[in-house]
N, C-alpha and C positions, 0 to 999 in steps of 0.2 A: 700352226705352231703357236699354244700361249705359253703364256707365263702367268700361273695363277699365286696370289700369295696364300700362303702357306701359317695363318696365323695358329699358334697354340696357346693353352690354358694350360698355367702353370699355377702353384699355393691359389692366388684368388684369381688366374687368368684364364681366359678359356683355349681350348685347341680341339681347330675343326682343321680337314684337309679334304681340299678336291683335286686332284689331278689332272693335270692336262698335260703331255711330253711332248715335244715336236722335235728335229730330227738335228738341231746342232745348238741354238741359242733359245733364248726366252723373251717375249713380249709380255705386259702387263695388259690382264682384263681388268673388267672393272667390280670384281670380285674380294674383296681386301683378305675364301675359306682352307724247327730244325733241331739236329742235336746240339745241348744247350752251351754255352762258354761258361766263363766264370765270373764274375763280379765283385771288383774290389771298390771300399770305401775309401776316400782318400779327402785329406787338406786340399781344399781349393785354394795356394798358394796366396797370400796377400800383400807379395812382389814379386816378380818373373822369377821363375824357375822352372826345371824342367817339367814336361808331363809325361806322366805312365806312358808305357810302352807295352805291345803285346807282348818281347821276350822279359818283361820286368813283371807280367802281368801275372800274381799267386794261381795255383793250380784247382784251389778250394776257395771258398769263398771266403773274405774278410767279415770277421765279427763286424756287426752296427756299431756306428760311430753314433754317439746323443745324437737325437735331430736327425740326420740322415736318414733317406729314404730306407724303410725294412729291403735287405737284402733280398731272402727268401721272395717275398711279395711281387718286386721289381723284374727277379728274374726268371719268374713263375708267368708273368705277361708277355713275353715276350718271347719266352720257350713257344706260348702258348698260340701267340701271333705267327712267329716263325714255321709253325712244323703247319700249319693250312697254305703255305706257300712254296714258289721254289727258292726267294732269296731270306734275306733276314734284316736286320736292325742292329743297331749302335747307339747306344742314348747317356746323356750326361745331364745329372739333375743335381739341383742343389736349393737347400730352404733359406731362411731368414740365418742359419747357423753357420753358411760358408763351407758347410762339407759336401763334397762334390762325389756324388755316387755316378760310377761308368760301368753300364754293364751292355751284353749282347747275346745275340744268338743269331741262328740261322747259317744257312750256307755261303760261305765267299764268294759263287761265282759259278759259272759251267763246266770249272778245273775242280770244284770241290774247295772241302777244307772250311773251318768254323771260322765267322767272323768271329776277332775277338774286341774288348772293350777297345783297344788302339790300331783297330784294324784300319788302313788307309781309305778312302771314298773321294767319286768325284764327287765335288760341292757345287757346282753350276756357278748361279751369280753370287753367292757366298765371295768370290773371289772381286765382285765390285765393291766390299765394302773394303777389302787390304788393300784395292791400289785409289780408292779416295783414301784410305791411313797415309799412306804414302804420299802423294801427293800434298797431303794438309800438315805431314811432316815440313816439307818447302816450304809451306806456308807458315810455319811455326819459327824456322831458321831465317826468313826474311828474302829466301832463294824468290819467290813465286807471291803475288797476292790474288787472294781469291777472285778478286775483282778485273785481276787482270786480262786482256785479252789472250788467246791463245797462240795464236801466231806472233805475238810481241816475243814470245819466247821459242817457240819451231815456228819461225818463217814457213818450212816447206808442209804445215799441214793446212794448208790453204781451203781444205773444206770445212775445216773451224771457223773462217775469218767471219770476224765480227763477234763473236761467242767467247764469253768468258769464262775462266775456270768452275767459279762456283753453279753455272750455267751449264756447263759439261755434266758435270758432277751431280746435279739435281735432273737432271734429263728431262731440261726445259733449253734446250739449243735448238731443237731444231731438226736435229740429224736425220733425216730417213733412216729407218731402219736395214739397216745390211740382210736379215737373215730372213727375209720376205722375197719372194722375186725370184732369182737363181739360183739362190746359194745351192738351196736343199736337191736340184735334181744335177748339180756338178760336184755333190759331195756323194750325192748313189751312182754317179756316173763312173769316178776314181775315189774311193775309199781310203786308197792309199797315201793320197796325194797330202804335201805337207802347205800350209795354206801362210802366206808371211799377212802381217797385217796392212802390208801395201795392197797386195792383192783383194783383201776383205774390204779395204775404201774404195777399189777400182770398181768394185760392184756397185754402188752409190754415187761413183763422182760426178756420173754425168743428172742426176735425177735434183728436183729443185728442192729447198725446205719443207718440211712441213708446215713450219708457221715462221716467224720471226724470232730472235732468243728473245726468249723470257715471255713471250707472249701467253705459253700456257706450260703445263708437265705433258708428256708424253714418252713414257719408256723405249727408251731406243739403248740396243745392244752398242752401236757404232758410238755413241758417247766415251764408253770405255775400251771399245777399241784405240778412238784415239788419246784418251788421257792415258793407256797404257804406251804411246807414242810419247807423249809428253812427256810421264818420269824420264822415260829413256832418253832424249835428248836432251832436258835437261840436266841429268843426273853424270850424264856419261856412260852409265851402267843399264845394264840389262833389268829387263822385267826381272829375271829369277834372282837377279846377283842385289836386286833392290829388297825383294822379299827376303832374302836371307841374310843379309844386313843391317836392316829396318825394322821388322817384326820376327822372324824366326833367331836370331841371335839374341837379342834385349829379353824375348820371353823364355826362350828354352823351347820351345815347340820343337817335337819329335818327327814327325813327317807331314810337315806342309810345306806342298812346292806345286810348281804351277808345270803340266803336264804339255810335253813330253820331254822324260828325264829318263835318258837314259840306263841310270844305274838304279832306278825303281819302279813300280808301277803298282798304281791301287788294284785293289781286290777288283772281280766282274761282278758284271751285274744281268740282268733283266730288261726285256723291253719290248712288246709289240713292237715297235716303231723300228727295231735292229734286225738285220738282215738274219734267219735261223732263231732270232728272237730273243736272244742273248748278244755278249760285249765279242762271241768267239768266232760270231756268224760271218765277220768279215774286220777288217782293219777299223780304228778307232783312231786311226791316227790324222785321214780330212775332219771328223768333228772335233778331238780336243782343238788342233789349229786353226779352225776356223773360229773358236768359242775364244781362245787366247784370252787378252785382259778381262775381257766381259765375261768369262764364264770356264775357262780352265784348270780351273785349283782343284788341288788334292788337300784333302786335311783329315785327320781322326777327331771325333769326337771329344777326347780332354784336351787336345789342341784348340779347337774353335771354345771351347768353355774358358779357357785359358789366356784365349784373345779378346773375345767379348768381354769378359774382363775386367781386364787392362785396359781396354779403350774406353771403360766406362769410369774408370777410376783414374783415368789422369796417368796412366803408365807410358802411353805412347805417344800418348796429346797434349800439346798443354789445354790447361780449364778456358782458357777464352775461343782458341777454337775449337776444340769438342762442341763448347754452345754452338760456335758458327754453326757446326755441323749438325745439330739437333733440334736448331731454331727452329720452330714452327709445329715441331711433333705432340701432339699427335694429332691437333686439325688440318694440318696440311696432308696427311698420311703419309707423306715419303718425306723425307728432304736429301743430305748428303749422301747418298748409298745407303740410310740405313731408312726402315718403314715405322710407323706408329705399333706399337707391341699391343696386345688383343687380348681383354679390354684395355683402351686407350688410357694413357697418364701422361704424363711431363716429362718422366722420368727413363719410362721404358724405350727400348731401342728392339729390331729386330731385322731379321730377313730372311731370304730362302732362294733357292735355289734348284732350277734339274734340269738334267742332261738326259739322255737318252740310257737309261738305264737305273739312275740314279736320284734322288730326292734328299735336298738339305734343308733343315731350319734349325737358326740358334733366335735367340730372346733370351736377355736380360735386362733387370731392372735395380738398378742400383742403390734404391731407396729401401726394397722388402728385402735385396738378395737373392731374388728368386731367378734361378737361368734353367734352363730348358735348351740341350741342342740333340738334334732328332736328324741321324740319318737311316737312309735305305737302300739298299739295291735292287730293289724290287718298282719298277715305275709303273705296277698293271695294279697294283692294288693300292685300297686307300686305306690310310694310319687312323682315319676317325676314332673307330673304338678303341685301340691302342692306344691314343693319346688322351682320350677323354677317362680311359682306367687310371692312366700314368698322374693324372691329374687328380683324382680323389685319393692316389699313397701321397703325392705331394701335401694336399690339403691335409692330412692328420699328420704331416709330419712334426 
């Protein structure tokens, strides 16, 4: 099981993708690479408001907005990607001009049915960069410092001790990684089984660090398992009642929540790696809980465009830690949850995400404008040529 990133070319960036799935969470290599819907153009908001929804979504296509990616052109790619597979795509682009084009195609899943522009997907580790937001929310209100230890504030997560937040959060603690080792033949063993995040540290609690905090980076899933402990005992509130509080309310986001929620559920998907080969072959419900803060979220498309953001402009954050959380990019390649944007600048932010069926990446850069968020349901094929065409309507735009 890796976890490859997933960088893209957007107006002058490039976008390559290789894939790699494994059966619940993601690791870092050392790699930094249907019938149709419809396509509306829309205002990429320039303070939180809500985002398109697929029943708000027009039946035909919306005239070009200046600047915005050509409608026809966009959705002519991605028909075109779609109908050589069995899932499809959801993409949100936007240039130097702030118009935010959402368009899709392809099939929803093994139930059928068109993904549309605001169709739901799993996002993988997408979901590490909302609960470092969170998190550096505390750190903005004076709750939490980044420097703090972690057990100064959860006493009982004692395989933190000695490891700092900002330490957690850059996946330089230490952690072993959880999703190596057992996870994967006790999640094909019961399927069904719902996994609490005690249970995910029980797998790791007896095994030793990796290195010392801070001694190097090393991606580990278990970082965000326990910082998604963290909010929660600091906060009082639940992972989910944090995300719809914190980011889902202040923006308007239409369906991002972190799965398993009972009164919704994203679109299926695809997957060598899934039982039948699809999301239908057997229950979903041991991978999203075992994935929890590190890798659980559901989000659409104008959602994750709508967040990136915001976090890049100072909506969620304040400007001093935002930097905390950006310092070193883009020669560090990673720092707070978010990665170096491809080609590297100062400015750009990015990341990605997948789950067994599914493939995310958002990138923004606050200085050109240029965002890029790319999902799939499809985790057997690779977005290469679809992102590197997406990337020349960008550049004339």
């Amino acid at each position: 099981m890796t976890r490859t990133q997933f960088p893209a070319r957007l107006a002058a960036t490039a976008f390559a993708a290789v894939l790699a799935v494994g059966c619940t969470a993601e690791t870092l290599t050392t790699n930094p690479s249907s019938p149709p819907s419809t396509i509306p153009t829309v205002p990429l908001p320039p303070t939180s408001s809500a985002a398109p929804t697929s029943s708000s979504t027009p039946t035909t296509s919306a005239a070009p907005t200046t600047g915005a990616a050509p409608d026809d052109q966009v959705q002519g790619l991605l028909d075109n990607w779609a109908s050589e597979g069995r899932g499809g795509v959801a993409v949100a682009l936007a240039g130097h001009d702030k118009e935010l084009t959402v368009a899709a195609a392809g099939s929803a899943g093994p139930d059928g049915g068109i993904i549309e522009p605001g169709s739901a997907f799993r996002v993988g580790s997408l979901a590490k960069t909302f609960v470092a937001v969170m998190l550096l929310q505390l750190v903005d209100d004076g709750t939490i410092g980044l420097d703090d230890i972690v057990v100064d504030h959860a006493p009982e997560l004692t395989i933190a001790d000695g490891v700092t937040v900002r330490q957690l959060l850059a996946h330089r603690s230490g952690l072993p990684e959880y999703a190596d080792g057992e996870l994967a033949p006790a999640v094909l063993a019961d399927p069904a089984r719902t996994w609490a995040p005690a249970d995910i540290l029980e797998l790791v609690a007896g095994q030793p660090r990796d290195f010392a905090p801070d001694a190097q980076f090393a991606y580990s899933n278990t970082n965000y398992i326990v910082a998604g402990l963290l909010l929660e005992g600091v906060t009082g509130m639940t992972l989910a009642e944090n995300l719809q509080s914190r980011i889902v309310e202040p923006l308007g986001l239409s369906s991002t929540y972190f799965a398993p929620d009972e009164t919704r559920s994203p679109i299926g998907g695809f997957s060598n790696s899934l039982p039948g080969g699809d999301t239908n072959g057997d229950s979903y419900r041991a991978l999203e809980t075992a994935a929890g803060a590190a890798g659980s979220l559901v989000s659409t498309a104008p959602d994750l465009a709508i967040f990136i953001r915001a976090l890049a402009h100072g909506e969620i954050l304040d400007e001093t830690t935002y930097a905390e959380m950006t310092t070193g990019l883009p020669n560090d390649g990673h720092t707070l949850s978010v990665f170096a944007a491809d080609p590297p600048s100062t400015t750009g932010i990015s990341n990605t995400g997948n789950v067994p069926g599914f493939i995310a990446y958002m990138q923004y850069d606050p200085v050109t404008e240029d965002l890029f968020v790319f999902l799939l349901n499809d985790d057997t094929r690779s977005p290469e040529q679809l992102g590197t065409d997406l990337t020349e309507v960008i550049r004339n735009i």
